[in-house]
KESE-287659 format. One record per residue (C-alpha): residue number from 1; residue in one letter; x, y, z. Coordinates in nm, 2 decimals, m for minus. Each point is the difference from the previous one (the first is absolute). Layout:
N
{node NUM, 'a', {X, Y, Z}};
...
END
This chain:
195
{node 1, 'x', {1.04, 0.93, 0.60}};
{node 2, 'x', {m0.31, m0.09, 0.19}};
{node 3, 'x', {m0.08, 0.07, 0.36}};
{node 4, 'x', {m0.29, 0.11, 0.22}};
{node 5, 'x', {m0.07, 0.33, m0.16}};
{node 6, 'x', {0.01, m0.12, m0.36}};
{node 7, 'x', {m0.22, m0.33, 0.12}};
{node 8, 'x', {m0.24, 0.23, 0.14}};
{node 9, 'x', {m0.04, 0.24, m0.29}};
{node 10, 'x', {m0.03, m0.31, m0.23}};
{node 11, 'x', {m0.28, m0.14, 0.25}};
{node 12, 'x', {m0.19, 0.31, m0.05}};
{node 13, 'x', {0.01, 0.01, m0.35}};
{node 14, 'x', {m0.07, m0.33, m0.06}};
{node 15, 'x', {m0.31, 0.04, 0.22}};
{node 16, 'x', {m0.12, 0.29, m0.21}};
{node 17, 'x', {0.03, m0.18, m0.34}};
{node 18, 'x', {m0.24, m0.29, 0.16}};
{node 19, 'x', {m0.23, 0.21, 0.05}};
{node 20, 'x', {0.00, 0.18, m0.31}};
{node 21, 'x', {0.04, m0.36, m0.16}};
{node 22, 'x', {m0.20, m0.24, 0.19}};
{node 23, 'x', {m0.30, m0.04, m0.20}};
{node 24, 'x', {0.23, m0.08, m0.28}};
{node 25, 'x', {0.19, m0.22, 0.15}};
{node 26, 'x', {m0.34, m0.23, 0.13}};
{node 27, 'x', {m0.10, 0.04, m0.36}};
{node 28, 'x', {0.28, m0.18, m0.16}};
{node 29, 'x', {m0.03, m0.24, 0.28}};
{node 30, 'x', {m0.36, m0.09, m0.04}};
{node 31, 'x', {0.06, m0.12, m0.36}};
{node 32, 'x', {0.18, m0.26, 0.13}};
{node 33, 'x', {m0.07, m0.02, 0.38}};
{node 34, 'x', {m0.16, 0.14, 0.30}};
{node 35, 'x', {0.03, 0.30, m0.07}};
{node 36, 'x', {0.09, 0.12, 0.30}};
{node 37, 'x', {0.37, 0.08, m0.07}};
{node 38, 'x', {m0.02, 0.36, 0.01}};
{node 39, 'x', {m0.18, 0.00, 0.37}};
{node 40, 'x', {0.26, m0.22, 0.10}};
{node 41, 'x', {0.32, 0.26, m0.14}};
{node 42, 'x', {m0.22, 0.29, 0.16}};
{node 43, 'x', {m0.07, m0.11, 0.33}};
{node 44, 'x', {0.40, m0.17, 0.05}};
{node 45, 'x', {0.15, 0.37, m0.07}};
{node 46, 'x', {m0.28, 0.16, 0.18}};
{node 47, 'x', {0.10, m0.21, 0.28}};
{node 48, 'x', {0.33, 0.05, m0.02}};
{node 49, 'x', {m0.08, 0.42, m0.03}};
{node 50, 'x', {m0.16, m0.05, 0.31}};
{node 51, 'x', {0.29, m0.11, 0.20}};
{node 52, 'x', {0.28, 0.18, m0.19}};
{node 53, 'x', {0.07, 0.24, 0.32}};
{node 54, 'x', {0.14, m0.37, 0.14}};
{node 55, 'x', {0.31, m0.06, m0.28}};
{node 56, 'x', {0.33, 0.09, 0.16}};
{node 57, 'x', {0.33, m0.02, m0.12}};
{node 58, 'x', {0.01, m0.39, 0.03}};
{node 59, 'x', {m0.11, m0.07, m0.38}};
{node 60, 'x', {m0.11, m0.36, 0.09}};
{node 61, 'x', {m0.24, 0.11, 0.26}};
{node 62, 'x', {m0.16, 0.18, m0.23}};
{node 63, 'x', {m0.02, m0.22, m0.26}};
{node 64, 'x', {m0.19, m0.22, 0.33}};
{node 65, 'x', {m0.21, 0.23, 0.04}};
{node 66, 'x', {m0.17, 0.00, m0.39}};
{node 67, 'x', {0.05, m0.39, 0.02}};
{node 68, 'x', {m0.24, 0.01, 0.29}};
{node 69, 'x', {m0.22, 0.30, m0.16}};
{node 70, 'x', {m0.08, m0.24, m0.34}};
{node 71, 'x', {m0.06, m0.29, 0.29}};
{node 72, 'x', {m0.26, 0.22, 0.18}};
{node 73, 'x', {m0.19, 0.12, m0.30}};
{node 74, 'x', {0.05, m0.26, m0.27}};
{node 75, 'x', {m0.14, m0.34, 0.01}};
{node 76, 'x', {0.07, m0.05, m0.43}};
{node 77, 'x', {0.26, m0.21, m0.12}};
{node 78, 'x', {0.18, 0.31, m0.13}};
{node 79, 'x', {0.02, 0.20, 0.30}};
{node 80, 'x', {0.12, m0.29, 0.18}};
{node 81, 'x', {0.32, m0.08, m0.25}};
{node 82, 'x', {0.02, 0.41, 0.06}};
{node 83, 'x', {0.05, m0.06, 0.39}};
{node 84, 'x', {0.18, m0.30, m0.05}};
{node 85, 'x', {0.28, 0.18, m0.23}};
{node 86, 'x', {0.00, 0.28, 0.23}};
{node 87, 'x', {0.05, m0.23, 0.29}};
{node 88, 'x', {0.33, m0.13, m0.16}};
{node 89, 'x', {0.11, 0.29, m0.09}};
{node 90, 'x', {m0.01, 0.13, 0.36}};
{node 91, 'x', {0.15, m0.33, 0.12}};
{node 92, 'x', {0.32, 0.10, m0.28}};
{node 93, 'x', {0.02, 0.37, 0.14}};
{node 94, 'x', {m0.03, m0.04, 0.40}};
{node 95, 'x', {0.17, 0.27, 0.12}};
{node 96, 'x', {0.09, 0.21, m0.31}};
{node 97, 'x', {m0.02, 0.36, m0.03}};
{node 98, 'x', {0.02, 0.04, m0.32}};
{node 99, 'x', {0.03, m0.19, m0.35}};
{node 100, 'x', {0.27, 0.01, m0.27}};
{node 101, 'x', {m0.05, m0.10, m0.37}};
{node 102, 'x', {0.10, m0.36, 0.03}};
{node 103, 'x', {m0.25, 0.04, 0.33}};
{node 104, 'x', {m0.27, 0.09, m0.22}};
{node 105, 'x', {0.05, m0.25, m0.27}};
{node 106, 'x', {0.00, m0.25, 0.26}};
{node 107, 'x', {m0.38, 0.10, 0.10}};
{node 108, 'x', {m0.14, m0.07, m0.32}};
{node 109, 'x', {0.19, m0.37, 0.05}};
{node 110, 'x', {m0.18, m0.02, 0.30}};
{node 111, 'x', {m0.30, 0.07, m0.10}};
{node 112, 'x', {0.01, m0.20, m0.34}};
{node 113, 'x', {0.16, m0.28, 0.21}};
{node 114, 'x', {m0.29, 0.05, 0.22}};
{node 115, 'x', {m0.28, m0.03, m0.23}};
{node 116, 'x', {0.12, m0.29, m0.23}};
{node 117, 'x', {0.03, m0.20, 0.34}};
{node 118, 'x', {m0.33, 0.09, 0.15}};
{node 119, 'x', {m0.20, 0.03, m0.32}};
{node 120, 'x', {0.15, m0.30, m0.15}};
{node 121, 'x', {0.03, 0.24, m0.31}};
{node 122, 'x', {0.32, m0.08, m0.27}};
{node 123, 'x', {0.17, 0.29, m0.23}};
{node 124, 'x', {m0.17, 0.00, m0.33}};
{node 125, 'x', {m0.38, m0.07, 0.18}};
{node 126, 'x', {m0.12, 0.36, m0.08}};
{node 127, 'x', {0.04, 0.12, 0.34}};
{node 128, 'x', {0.09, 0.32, 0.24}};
{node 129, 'x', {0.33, m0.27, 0.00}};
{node 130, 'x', {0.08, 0.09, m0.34}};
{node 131, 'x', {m0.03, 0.37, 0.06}};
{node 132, 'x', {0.25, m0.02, 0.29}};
{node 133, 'x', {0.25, m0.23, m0.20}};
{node 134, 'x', {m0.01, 0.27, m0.25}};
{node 135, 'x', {0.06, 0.27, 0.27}};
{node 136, 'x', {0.26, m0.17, 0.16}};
{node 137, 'x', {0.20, m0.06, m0.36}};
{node 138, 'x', {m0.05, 0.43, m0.05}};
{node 139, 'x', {0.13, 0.06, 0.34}};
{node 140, 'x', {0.33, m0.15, m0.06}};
{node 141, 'x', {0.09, 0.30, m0.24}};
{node 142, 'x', {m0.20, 0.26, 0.09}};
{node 143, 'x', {m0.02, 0.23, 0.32}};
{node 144, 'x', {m0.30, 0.20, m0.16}};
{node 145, 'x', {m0.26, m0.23, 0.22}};
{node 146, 'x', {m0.36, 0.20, m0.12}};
{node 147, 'x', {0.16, m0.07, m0.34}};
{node 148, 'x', {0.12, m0.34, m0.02}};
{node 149, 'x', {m0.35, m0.14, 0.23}};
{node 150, 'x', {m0.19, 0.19, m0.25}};
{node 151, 'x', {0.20, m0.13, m0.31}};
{node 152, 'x', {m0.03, m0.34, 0.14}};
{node 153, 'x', {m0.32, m0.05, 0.13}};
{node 154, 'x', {m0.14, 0.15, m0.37}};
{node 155, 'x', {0.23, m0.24, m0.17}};
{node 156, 'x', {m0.16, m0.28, 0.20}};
{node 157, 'x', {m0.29, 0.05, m0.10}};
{node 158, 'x', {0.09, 0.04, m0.39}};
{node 159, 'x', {0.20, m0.27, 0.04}};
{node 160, 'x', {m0.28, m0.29, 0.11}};
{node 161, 'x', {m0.25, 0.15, m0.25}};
{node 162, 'x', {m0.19, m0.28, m0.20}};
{node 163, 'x', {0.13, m0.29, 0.28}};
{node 164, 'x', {m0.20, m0.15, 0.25}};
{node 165, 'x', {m0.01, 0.03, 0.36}};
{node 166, 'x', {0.10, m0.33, 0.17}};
{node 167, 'x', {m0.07, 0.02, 0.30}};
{node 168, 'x', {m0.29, 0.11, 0.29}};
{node 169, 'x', {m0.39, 0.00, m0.10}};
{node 170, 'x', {0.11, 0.17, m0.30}};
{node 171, 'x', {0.10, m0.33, m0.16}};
{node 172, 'x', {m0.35, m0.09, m0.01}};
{node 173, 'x', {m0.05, 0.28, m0.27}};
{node 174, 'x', {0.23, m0.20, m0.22}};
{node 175, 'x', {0.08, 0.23, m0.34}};
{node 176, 'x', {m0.23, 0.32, 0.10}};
{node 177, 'x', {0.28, 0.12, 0.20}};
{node 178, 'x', {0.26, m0.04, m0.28}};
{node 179, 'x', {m0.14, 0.34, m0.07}};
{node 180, 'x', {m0.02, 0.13, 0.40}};
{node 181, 'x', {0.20, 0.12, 0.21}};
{node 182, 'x', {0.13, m0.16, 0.27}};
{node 183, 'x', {m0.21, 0.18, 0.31}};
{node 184, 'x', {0.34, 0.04, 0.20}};
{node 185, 'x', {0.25, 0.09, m0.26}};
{node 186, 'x', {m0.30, 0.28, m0.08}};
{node 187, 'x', {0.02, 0.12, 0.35}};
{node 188, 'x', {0.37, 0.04, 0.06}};
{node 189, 'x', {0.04, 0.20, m0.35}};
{node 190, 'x', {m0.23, 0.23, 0.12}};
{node 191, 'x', {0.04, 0.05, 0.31}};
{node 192, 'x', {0.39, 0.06, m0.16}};
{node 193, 'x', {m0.14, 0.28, m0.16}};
{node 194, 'x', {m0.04, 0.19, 0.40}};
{node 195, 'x', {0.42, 0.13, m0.07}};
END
């Protein structure tokens, strides 16, 4: 189950991993990028942090309100797939209080939905997409969610190493980043790593 409390707590958390983790996370970024990926995690979940006394029992306000956080502090391509996947997933939720399993599963839809449509990204491109398609397969069985994200995002990542990334400025870096990771996969397993 998932409701304001729980969305809160995980809003915190996730807050204090970025900062523990953002240097990191612009590293493995600026082998490939701009290098600007961890500024842009930080300052969305700052932002959010910030206007956490707002959230109310109405989950898709809330998620509203971190769609328009990552809008307000993020002008990257990656924090706007983030506030365009937490947009839907407000839109999916309007007036929920709280989320069940098959609720929960349907978030990390949204959001993969979300990001292969905005970032013109397919399953199999070495992307945060192929993270979340693994998360989603794990969720069907498993109510442990720390574990299966965990499980899944590190799988991801084991899973694409030695391919390319297809997609995004990346591409340009042809068969160096057979042996990268993909900045975004990166980020979500360790940010994972906060529960």
């Amino acid at each position: 189950m998932l409701n304001k409390e729980i969305l809160i707590n995980i809003f915190q958390k996730l807050y204090e991993k970025a900062k523990k983790s953002h240097d990191e996370f612009n590293a493995a970024d600026g082998k490939i990028g701009d290098g600007d990926l961890g500024i842009t995690i930080l300052n969305g979940f700052e932002e959010i942090n910030k206007n956490i006394n707002k959230f109310n029992d109405d989950m898709g306000a809330n998620f509203m309100l971190c769609s328009q956080a990552f809008v307000k502090k993020s002008g990257s391509s990656f924090g706007t797939l983030i506030a365009f996947s937490f947009m839907n997933i407000s839109k999916s939720s309007k007036g929920k209080t709280e989320y069940n399993h098959e609720d929960i599963i349907n978030i990390f839809e949204t959001a993969l939905k979300t990001i292969l449509e905005r970032g013109k990204a397919k399953l199999g491109d070495k992307t945060i997409a192929d993270s979340l398609d693994l998360i989603i397969k794990k969720l069907k069985d498993n109510t442990n969610y720390p574990e299966a994200i965990k499980s899944a995002t590190k799988q991801a990542l084991g899973d694409f190493k030695g391919k390319k990334i297809l997609i995004g400025r990346a591409r340009m870096f042809e068969d160096k980043t057979k042996d990268l990771d993909d900045p975004g996969m990166f980020v979500l397993n360790k940010l994972s790593e906060a529960f």
